[in-house]
N, C-alpha and C positions, 0 to 999 in steps of 0.2 A: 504494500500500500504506500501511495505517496504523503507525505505531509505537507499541507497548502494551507500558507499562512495567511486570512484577512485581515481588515480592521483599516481604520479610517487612514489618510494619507499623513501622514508623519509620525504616525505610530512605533512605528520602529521594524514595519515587517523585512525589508530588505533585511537591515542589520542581524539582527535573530536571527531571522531562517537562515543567513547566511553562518553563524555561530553554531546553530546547531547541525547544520549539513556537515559544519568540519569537525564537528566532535563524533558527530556518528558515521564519518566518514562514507557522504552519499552526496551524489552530484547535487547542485544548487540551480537553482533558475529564478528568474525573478522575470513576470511577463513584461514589466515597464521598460527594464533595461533591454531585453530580446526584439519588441516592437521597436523600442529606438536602434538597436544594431539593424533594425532588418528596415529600417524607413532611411537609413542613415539623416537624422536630424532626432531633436529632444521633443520629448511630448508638448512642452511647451509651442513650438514651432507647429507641431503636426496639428494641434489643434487649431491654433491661428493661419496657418495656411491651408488645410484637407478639411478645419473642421470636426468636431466630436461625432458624428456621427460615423466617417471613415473611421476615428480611432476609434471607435467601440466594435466597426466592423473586423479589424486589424488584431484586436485585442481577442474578440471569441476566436479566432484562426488561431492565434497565439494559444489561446489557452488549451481550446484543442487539442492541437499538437501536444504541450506541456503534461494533459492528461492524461498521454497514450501512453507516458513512464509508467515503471514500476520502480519501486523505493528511490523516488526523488524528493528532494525538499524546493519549494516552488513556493515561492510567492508575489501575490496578484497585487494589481492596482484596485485601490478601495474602491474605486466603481463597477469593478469586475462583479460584483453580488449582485447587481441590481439586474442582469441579463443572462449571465452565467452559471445562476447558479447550483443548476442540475447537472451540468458541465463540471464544476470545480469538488461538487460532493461525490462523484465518481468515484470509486477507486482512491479515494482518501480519506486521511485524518484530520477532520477540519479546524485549524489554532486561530481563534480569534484573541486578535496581541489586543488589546486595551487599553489605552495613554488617557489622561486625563487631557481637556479639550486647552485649558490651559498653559500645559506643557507642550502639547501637539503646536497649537500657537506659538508658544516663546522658542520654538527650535525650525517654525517654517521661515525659509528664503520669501522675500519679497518674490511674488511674480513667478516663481517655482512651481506654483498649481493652480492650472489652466480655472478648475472652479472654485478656488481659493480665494476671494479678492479682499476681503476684509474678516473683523472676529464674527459677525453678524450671518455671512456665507456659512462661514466655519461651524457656526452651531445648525447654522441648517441642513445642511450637509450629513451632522451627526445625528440630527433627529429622522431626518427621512433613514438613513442605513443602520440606524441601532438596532432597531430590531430583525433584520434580515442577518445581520453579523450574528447575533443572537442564538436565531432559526438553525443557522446551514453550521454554526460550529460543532463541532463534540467536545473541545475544552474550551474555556477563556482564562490568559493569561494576562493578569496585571503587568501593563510592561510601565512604571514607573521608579523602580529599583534597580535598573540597568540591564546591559543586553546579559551578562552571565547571567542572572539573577532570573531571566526570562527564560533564558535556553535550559538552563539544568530545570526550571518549573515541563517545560515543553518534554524534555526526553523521561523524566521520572513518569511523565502521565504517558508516554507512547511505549513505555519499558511494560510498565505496569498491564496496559491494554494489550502489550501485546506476547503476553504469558499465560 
């Protein structure tokens, strides 16, 4: 089974899943970074020039493919739930990373997320997808105590499940 990390955009899923793929030594994928190697440009860009609708189309191909693995650590862009997500519950373990919206704030880049634009976005954003992150996970992990702190929460619960 793969492990597919959601949870809102500055959460910490890149960092984590990435932490934990290297502890459990299992290839890593992250579908944000793969859409942008494969559009050559940042999502920032592809939205402002293709539009969110090509990136949501770009992004199910993506995730697709990313779902065909067997024991990979994969994690999506927080929008990925909203169209994906019989797609992303496939064949996985589903981690929703958790940041409080305040810290998620104090660590995004200005203009780094296409539907980011202000704190007022940013709670809306969390209130439409909370409860879908909620839905499609099988763990939620508090990611405000750091990425170790997330990843050992993450492999104890997939040790556990998977004995």
């Amino acid at each position: 089974m793969n492990i597919v990390f959601i949870g809102m955009p500055g959460c910490g899923k890149t960092v984590v899943s990435q932490r934990v793929a290297e502890l459990l030594k299992l290839p890593w994928f992250d579908s944000d970074w793969e859409i942008e190697k494969a559009e050559g440009m940042g999502i920032p860009e592809i939205f402002a020039q293709k539009g969110e609708d090509y990136f949501r189309w770009a992004e199910t191909a993506c995730i697709t493919m990313l779902m065909s693995f067997k024991d990979a650590v994969i994690a999506v862009g927080g929008g990925a739930v909203e169209r994906n997500h019989e797609i992303i519950g496939h064949n996985s373990e589903v981690i929703y990373l958790r940041r409080s919206i305040n810290s998620i704030w104090a660590s995004l880049e200005p203009g780094a997320r296409p539907l980011i634009r202000d704190a007022d976005s940013l709670h809306a954003l969390y209130r439409r997808r909370r409860g879908i992150y909620e839905a499609m996970s099988d763990f939620t992990v508090e990611n405000d105590g750091g990425i170790d702190d997330a990843a050992r929460k993450v492999i104890a619960f997939i040790a556990a499940k998977r004995q």
